[in-house]
Phi, psi and omega in degrees: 000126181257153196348304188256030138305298151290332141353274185310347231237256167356304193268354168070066154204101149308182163315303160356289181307130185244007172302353217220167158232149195278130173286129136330341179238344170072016183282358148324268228283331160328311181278342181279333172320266188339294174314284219293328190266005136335296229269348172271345168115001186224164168246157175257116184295169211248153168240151172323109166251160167260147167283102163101356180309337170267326174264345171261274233268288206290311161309327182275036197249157156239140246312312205266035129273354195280289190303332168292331167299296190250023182064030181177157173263137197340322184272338143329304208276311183288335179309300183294271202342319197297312186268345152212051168301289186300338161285338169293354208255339230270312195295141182319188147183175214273157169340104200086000190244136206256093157281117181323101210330160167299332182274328153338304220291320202272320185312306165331298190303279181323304171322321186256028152290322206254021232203165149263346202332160151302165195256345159316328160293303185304307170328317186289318187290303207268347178107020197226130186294164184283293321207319141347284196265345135339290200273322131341296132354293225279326177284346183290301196300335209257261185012289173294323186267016165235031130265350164342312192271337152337293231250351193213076219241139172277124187269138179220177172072221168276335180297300257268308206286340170265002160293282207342290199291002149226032123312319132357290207278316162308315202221020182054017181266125166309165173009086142239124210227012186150153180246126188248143180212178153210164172232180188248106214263123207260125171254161158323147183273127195281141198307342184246080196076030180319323180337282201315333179268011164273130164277191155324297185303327193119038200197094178312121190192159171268110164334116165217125182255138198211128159238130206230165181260144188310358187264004168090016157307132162291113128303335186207125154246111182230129193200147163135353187255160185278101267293326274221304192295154199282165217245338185263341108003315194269285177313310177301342200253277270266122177352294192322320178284320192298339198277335182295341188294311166261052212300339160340292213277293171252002155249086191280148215019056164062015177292189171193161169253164174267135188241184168279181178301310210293341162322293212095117165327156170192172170277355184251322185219138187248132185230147164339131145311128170291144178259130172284310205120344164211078177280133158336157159307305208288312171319290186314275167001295187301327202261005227242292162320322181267306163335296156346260194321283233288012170268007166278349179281310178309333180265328181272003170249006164263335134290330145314320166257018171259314162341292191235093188276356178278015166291316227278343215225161154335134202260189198284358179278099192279331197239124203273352171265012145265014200257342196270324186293330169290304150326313188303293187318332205257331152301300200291308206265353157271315175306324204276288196282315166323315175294335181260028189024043144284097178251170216257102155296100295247319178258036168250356163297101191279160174278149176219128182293076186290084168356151182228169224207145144304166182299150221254298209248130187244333173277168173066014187273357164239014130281334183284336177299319192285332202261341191261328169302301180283358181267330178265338165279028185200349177282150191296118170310148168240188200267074189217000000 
């Protein structure tokens, strides 16, 4: 058992736990420190926290100094208080324990959202143990992903018709009501089955399949399977299949979304012609067009991981059955500042690359074959 192993042993709190509330000075788990390496025959050096950094240093920031820090702008930020301040607050704590205000808890979190920092740096910056700032994530993150469906909803209705047109309007594809893709979240290699979480590349990461609107909204966010697993595996387990099985329901005037070629034709989701070398004007054109729209999937998870840069890096995480609700937190808080228009500057968007996959969708391919012929025969020629 190693040091903070026994820490941990010591304060009877795991990472885990949400029975406790976070000490503001971490001096809990400090003092448990001291004993144990007391009881070994050494001393500890103490390690350096700063003092008062939220209440001195963070209140005086003014927005685009705010926002370079934390990714929003303050008043983002009092926004999200708003909506899960009291919950952050809700758990209980022990008797005599000073708990960390709620704007600590969000402020933390988002820093380590936003960030590739250690969570030994963040203690440090916030004045906190690490075990401390653990349960902070973990409750931000809870937080968030029980507010999800607010904020990251399959448009229907008048939402549905105001995608279409303006996909439309953009890029000449008629009923695109969404774009689907998926990418990869790169993790720590996990104390348990690790195998199963190597990807193609060599590299232990999570599955996430996601579909957004042009306006770079998440509509579906599905995440949490292991790099290892086949991607059409992910799309069959995934919301996205149950909606194409019903399109009554989520696809209204026949719309559909666009995927790549390795997707599959289907009557719900339209993919490119493969090019041979020798495709038609009217091939080229359809696929000139579809291409068009689908660089909004591509744009929204390049902001999504420039936004939150610890997507981009190992994410922060010991327990791997928190990595899908943390993604999720980190989707809501993209959505969040785009509906309140805050936006992600444009030249801080790292390229991001989208894994390609084998074939996803097997059914239905010649009604989709027939919906992609008459959809290419009415599209507007472009210049290609």
């Amino acid at each position: 058992m190693n040091v903070r192993e026994v820490v941990n042993v010591l304060l009877d709190s795991d990472d885990d736990s949400d029975s406790e509330t976070s000490s503001s000075s971490g001096e809990d788990e400090d003092f448990a420190m001291q004993m144990y390496m007391a009881s070994r025959g050494k001393s500890m050096v103490p390690i350096p926290r700063i003092k008062g950094y939220v209440d001195e240093v963070v209140s005086k920031y003014d927005s685009e100094t705010f926002k370079s820090h934390f990714r929003m702008y303050p008043e983002t930020f009092e926004f999200l208080l708003s909506l899960i301040g009291k919950t952050l607050m809700e758990t209980p704590y022990k008797p005599g324990r000073k708990p960390l205000d709620a704007k600590h808890q969000l402020l933390l979190a988002i820093w380590m959202m936003a960030t590739p920092d250690t969570y030994r740096s963040v203690c440090e910056k916030f004045g906190v143990g690490r075990a401390t700032a653990l349960r902070c994530v973990r409750r931000v993150s809870l937080a968030l992903h029980s507010i999800a469906p607010k904020f990251i909803q399959w448009p229907k209705g008048e939402r549905a018709a105001e995608v279409m047109a303006d996909y439309e309007r953009h890029s000449a594809f008629p009923k695109v009501i969404g774009c689907i893709d998926g990418t990869h979240i790169k993790i720590d290699a996990p104390k348990f089955d690790s195998d199963s979480y190597i990807n193609r590349k060599g590299t232990h990461s999570v599955q996430v399949q996601a579909v957004c609107t042009r306006d770079l909204l998440f509509t579906s966010v599905y995440a949490g399977h292991v790099g290892s697993v086949h991607d059409a595996r992910v799309f069959r387990l995934s919301p996205v299949q149950n909606f194409v099985e019903d399109p009554n329901n989520y696809f209204p005037n026949d719309s559909h979304l666009l995927g790549d070629a390795a997707y599959g034709i289907h009557p719900q989701i339209m993919v490119p012609f493969k090019d041979n070398g020798h495709l038609s004007r009217r091939q080229r054109n359809f696929n000139f067009c579809l291409s068009s729209a689908r660089m909004s999937i591509e744009r929204a998870f390049g902001v999504w991981k420039g936004r939150w840069r610890s997507l981009l890096h190992c994410l922060p995480m010991v327990t791997t059955e928190k990595i899908p609700e943390y993604i999720l937190a980190t989707a809501v808080l993209h959505n969040i500042c785009i509906m309140r228009r805050d936006f992600f500057r444009q030249d801080e968007i790292p390229t991001i690359r989208v894994h390609q996959r084998g074939p996803l969708i097997a059914s239905g391919r010649d009604a989709g074959i027939s919906k992609r012929e008459s959809i290419m025969n009415n599209l507007i020629m472009r210049n290609n």
